[in-house]
C-alpha positions in Angstrom: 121.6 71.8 78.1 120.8 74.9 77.1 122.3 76.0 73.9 124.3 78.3 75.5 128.3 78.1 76.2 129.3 76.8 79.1 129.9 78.7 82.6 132.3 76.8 84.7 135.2 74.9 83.9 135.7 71.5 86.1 139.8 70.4 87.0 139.9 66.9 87.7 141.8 65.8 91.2 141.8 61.7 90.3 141.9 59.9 86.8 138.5 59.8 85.4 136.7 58.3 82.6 133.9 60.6 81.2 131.0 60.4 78.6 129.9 62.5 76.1 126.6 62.7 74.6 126.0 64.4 72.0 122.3 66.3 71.3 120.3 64.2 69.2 121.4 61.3 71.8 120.2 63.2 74.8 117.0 64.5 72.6 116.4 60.9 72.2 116.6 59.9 76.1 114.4 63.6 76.8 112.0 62.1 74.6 111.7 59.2 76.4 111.9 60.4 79.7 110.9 64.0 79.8 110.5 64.0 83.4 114.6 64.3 83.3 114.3 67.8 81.8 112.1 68.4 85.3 114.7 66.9 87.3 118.1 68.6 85.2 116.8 72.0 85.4 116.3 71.6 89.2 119.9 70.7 90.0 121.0 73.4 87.7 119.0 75.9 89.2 119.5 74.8 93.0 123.7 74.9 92.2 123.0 78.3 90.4 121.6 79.7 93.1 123.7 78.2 96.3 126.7 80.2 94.3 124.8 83.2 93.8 123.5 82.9 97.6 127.1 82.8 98.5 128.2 85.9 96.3 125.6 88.1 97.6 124.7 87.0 100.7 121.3 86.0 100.1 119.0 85.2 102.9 116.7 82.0 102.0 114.1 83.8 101.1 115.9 85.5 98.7 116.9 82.5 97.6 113.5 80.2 97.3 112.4 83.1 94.9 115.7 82.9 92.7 115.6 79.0 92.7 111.6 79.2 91.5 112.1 81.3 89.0 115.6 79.7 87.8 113.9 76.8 88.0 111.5 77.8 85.7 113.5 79.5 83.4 116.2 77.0 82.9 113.3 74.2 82.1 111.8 76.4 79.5 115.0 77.0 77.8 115.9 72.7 78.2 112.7 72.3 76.5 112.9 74.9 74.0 116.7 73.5 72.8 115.3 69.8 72.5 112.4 70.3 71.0 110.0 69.6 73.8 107.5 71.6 74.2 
């Protein structure tokens, strides 16, 4: 979403079937729906923070200041890779 590699690696308990979409695909659904980028970065930065919350023992307002600023920072970067802003 980013440009950058991946952090986490996902192990599959059940059969699945998964698709891929490559950039210029997902440019072409940002583009038509930029309020997605809005909405992608927020789940990212809310799951990035619950694990760092549990690794340091934040208290929540520790953690409303992480997930702003996450927040913030991951949507620049979404819309920096695509093209967006």
């Amino acid at each position: 979403m980013t440009g950058e590699s991946r952090s986490a690696t996902v192990i599959a308990l059940t059969d699945v079937e998964c698709y891929r979409l490559d950039k210029d695909a997902f440019h072409d659904i940002l583009q038509k729906r930029p309020e997605l980028a809005e909405h992608i970065s927020e789940v990212m930065a809310r799951r990035q923070v619950e694990l760092e919350a549990k690794r340091e023992d934040l208290n929540e307002e520790a953690m409303n200041a992480r997930l702003s600023k996450h927040h913030r920072d991951l949507l620049q970067r979404i819309r920096g890779f695509f093209g967006l802003d």
